[in-house]
N, C-alpha and C positions, 0 to 999 in steps of 0.2 A: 813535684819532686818528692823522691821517700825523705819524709821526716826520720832521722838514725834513733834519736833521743826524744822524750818528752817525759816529761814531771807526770806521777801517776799518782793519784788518791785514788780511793777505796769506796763505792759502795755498797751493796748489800751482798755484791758477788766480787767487790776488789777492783773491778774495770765500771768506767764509763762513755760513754759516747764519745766524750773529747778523747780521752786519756788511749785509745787504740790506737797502734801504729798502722800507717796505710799503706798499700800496694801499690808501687810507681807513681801515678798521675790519680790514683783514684780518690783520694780527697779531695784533690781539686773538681773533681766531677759529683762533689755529693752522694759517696758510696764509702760507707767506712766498712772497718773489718767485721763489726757489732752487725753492722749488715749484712754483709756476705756471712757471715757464719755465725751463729747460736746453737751452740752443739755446746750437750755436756757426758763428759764420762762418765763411768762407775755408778750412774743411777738406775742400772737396770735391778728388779727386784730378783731375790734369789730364786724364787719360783714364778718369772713371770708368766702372766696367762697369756694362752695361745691366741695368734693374731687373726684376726678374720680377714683382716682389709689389710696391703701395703700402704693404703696412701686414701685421702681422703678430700674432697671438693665440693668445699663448703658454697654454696652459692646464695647470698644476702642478698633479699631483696627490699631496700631501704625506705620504711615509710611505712610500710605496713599493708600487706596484699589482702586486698577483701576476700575471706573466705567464703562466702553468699555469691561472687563472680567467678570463684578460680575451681575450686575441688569438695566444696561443698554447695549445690546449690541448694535452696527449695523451695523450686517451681511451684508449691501446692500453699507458701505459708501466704496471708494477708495480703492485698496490696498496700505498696509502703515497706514492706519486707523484702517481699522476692526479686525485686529490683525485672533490670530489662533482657537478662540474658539469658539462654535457652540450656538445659543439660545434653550431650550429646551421647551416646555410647561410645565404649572405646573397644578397643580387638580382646577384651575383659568383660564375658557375657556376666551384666549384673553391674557394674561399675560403671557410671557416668561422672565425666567433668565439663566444664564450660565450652557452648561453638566454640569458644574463641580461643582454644587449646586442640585444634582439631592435627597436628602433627603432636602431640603429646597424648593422647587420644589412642594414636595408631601405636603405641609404645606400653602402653597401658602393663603389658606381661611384665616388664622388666622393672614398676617399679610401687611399691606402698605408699596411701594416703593413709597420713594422722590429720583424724578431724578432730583430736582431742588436745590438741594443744590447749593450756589454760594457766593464767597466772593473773596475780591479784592490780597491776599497778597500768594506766593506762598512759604512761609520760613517755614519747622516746627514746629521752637517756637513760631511764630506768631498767626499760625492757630490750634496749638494745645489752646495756652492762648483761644482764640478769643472760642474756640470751650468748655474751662469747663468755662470760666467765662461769656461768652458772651458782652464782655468789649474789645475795640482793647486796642492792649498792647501799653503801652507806652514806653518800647526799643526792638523793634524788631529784634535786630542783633541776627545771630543763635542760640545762646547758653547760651542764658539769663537764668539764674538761678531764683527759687524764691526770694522771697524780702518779708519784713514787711510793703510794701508800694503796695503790688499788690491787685488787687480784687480777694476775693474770688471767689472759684472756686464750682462748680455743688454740691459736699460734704457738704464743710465750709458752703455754704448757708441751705441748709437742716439741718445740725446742730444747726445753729443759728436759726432757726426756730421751732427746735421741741423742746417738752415740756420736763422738768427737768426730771420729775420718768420716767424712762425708765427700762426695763430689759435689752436690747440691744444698744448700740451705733447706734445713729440713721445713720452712714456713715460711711463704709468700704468701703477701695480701698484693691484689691488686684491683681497679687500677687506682684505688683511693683509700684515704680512712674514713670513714663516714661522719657525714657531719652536714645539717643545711648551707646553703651557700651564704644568706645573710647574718650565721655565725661566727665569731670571730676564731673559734677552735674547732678540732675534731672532738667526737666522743668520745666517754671514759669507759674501758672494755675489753679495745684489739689490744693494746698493749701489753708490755710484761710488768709493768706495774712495781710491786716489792721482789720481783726477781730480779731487777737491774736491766737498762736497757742492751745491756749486749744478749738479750734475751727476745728481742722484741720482732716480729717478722719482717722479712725484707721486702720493703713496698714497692714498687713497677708499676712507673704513672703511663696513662694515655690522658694525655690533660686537650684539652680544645684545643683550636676550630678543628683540628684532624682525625682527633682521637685514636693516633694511634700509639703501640706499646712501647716506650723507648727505656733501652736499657742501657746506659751507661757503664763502663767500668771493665766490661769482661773483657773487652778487648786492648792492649796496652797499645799507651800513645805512640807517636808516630817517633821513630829513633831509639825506641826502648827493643830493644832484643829477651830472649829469655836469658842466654848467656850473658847481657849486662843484669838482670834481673836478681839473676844466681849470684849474680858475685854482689851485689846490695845485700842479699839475704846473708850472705858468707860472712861480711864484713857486721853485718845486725848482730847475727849469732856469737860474734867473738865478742862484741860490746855488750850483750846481755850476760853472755858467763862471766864475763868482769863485774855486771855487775849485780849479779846473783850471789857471787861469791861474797860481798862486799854484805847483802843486805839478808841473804837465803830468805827473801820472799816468796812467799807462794804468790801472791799475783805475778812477781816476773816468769813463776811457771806457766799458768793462765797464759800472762800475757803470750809467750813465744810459740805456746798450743795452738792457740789463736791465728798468730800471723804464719805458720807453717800452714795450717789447715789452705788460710785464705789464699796465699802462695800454691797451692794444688789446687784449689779451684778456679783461679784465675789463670792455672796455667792448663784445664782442662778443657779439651778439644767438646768433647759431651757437654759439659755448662756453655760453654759457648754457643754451640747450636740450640740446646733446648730453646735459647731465647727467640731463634728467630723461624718467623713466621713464612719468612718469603722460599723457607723447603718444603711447605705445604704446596699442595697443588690449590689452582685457583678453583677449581671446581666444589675440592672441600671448605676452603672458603667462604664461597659462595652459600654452601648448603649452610655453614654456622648460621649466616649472616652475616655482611659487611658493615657490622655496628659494632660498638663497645662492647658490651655484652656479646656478643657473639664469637668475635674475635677472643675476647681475654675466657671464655670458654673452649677456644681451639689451643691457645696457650697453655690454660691450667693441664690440658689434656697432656700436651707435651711436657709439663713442666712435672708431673705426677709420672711420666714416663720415663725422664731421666734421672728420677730418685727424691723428688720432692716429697716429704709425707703430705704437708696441709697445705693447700692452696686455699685463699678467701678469694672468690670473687664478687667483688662488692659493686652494686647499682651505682653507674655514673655519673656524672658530672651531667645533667641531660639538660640544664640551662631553664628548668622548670619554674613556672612560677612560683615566687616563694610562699602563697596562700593555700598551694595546693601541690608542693612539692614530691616528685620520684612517685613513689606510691603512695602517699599520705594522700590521699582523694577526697580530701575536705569538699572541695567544688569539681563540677560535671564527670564524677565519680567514672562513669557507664562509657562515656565518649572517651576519657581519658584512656582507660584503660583497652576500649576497643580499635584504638586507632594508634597509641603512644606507646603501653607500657606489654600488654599479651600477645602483639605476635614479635616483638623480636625475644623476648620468653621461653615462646612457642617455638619457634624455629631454632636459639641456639640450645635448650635442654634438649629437644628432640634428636638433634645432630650430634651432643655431647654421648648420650644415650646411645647410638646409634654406631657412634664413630667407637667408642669402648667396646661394644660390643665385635665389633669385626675388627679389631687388632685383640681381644682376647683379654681385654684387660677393667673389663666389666667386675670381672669376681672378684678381683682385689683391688677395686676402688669403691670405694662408699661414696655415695653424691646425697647431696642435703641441699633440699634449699625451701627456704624458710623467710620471714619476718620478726620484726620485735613484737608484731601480735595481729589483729585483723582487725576489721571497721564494726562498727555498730549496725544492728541485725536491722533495726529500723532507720529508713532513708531521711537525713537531712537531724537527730538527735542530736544535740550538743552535749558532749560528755567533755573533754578538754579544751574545745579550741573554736572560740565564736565565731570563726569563718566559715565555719561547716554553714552550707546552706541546704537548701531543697533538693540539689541535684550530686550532692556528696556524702559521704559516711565521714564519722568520726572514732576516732582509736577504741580499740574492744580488745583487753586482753581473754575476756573469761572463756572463751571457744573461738578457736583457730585454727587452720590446715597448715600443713609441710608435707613436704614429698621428701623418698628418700629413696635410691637405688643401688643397688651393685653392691658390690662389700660383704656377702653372702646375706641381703635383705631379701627376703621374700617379696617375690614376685606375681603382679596379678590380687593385691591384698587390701582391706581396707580395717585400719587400726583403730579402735576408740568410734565415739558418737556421737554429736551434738541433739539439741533438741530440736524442735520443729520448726523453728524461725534460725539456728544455729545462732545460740543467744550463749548456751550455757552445755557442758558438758554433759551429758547420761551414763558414757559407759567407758573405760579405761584411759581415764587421765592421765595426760604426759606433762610434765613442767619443765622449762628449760634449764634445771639441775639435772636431768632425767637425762635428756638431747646431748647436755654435753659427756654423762659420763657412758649414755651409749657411743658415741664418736670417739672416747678416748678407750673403751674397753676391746671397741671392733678392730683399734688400733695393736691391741694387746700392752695397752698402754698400765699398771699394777693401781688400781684406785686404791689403794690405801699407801699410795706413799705420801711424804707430809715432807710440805716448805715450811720454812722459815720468813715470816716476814720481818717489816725494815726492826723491829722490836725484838726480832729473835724469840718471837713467839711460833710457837708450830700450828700449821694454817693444814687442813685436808686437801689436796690436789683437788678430789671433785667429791660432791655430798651427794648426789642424786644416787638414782638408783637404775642402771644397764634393762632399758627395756629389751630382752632379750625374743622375745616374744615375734618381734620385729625380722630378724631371720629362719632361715630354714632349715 
């Protein structure tokens, strides 16, 4: 039922998680307003710069992708180095990546290899933080949980950024927050951190044995009308002027911003459909892949189509072992990834790539997808983690690939260098300060505008520096 009243404190934005009032039944479904909607006004800068990209589809692939198997091989270093996989050509005379990317291959035009990714710290929570906020963390032992005290992350920032009327939440993550399975938390990073959680992205689980996307909430429960809807909201609006009157707080402003926003989105025909999957034909599909990853890359397509700016799509729940978990390829590195983790990869970027392109919506969507960093150049090395054995890599921030498309990036291109084992970088280094303030500039997002965190100290949005270089 709609809660009419609730006792409100303040945190770093005046709302909190509990403290949002919710639409009909959707509290009871584990959907609050903070979720539906992270929209802020008035922070557009007075000259912002021009937008390259509407929208952007971040694609995490959690663990750490060997860049010696994916987009940098080389066939030519030591054995023990070059590992077991062959380079192929792509429709990119001059550009080779892995067999076992051979429908990303045939895409080659449409999108830039960086083989220069490079940063100093080889911990997952480190270079996962370091990679959505582009901020080094401040406790980087393993399994740092979020905090109210961390920087926003790639979402929280686009949120905080975009303008109040939305039909869509400007930031979904889905279909998880990242985090090992014998964790007891997710990572510190996706979150909004010292922004306050009505800042944070709206997550969209596909949890097992089905894995498919279930979205709660947009649809009102059974015996709710819009016209009984309307008149909750009627009767809201007349208790909050009472009681604005009473207090002239600006959170009761916020707040009623808030649930008006979310009362248009839930009452939007458009949000409703982007979520579901089954107006797709089964043939597209099909071509995704009928996996996690496949599927919630046909969604983010949709979901960037009906006005979302950032989608996260984050590596699933894949029931991995925990020694050798998602892409972390501690153990049988080679088989893992040729059999488990590179064709459904292969198959939903190829289709994501492919599907953008013939609805027109290639040029303004930026696609990324990326790791917290890559394995170690020589096979079975223990840098982090003594399970690494003979037939796995271990975590290697110093050189690392990402791919990146659409968004007006240059197409057909390859960024940066590693050296001849791709141990170490040679020639135009990227860091993940770098990645986030390219994502948020191509956004026409203003880098110099400056938060406040929970201390009321002013924080830079992003420090990196707009590898521009990267477009055309």
């Amino acid at each position: 039922m709609l809660r009419l009243l609730q006792p409100l404190t303040g945190d770093s934005h005046g709302v909190t998680r509990r403290e949002l009032l919710r639409v009909g039944s959707l509290g009871s479904l584990g959907v609050s307003l903070q979720q539906l909607l992270a929209g802020r006004s008035g922070l557009a800068a007075e000259t912002p710069p021009v937008a390259r990209a509407k929208a952007c589809i971040f694609v995490f692939l959690f663990g750490g992708p060997s860049q010696l198997e994916t987009f940098d091989l080389k066939p030519h270093a030591p054995s023990g180095f070059r590992g077991d996989f062959s380079p192929i050509p792509t429709n990119v005379p001059g550009i080779e990546i892995s067999e076992h990317l051979p429908l990303l291959a045939g895409q080659a035009d449409k999108f830039t290899i960086v083989r220069s990714m490079t940063h100093e710290h080889p911990r997952h929570g480190w270079g996962l933080y370091f990679t959505f906020t582009g901020q080094r963390h401040s406790r980087p032992d393993l399994d740092a949980p979020p905090t109210p005290d961390d920087h926003p992350g790639l979402g929280s920032m686009v949120s905080y950024a975009a303008g109040a009327k939305r039909d869509m939440p400007p930031a979904i993550t889905l279909p998880r927050w990242n985090r090992f399975l014998d964790l007891p938390a997710d990572y510190a990073g996706e979150k909004a951190g010292f922004l306050g959680s009505a800042f944070d992205p709206w997550l969209v689980k596909a949890p097992p044995p089905k894995y498919e996307y279930e979205v709660n909430g947009i649809e009102l429960p059974g015996g709710l009308t819009f016209d009984r809807l309307a008149g909750r909201r009627d009767l809201l609006n007349s208790l909050d002027r009472r009681i604005a009157t009473l207090g002239n707080s600006p959170v009761g402003t916020q707040h009623d911003a808030l649930y008006q926003q979310a009362l248009s989105l839930v009452s939007s025909e458009k949000a409703r459909g982007a979520f579901d999957l089954s107006r797709e034909s089964d043939s597209l599909r099909d071509r995704y892949g009928r996996h996690p990853l496949g599927q919630g890359l046909l969604l983010a397509r949709r979901l960037v189509e009906a006005g979302t700016t950032l989608v996260t799509v984050n590596w699933h729940d894949d029931g991995s072992d925990v020694k050798s978990p998602f892409w972390d390829t501690h153990r049988d590195n080679f088989n893992s990834l040729k059999t488990k983790l590179m064709p459904p990869a292969d198959r939903g970027l190829a289709a994501l790539l492919a599907d953008l392109t013939d609805r027109g919506l290639l040029d303004s969507t930026l696609v990324v997808v990326a790791g917290e960093f890559g394995r170690t150049p020589r096979i079975g090395r223990v840098v982090m983690n003594a399970a690494t054995d003979a037939t796995g890599r271990d975590h290697w921030p110093h050189a690392y690939s990402i791919l990146l498309a659409g968004g007006g990036v240059r197409g057909g291109h390859i960024h940066g260098a590693s050296d001849d084992r791709a141990a170490y970088v040679t020639r135009d280094p990227v860091t993940p300060p770098d990645l986030v303030a390219t994502i948020l500039w191509s956004l026409g997002i203003d880098l110099s505008t400056t938060v406040r965190n929970r201390l009321n100290r002013p924080q830079p949005l992003a420090t990196g520096t707009p590898v521009e270089s990267l477009f055309a």
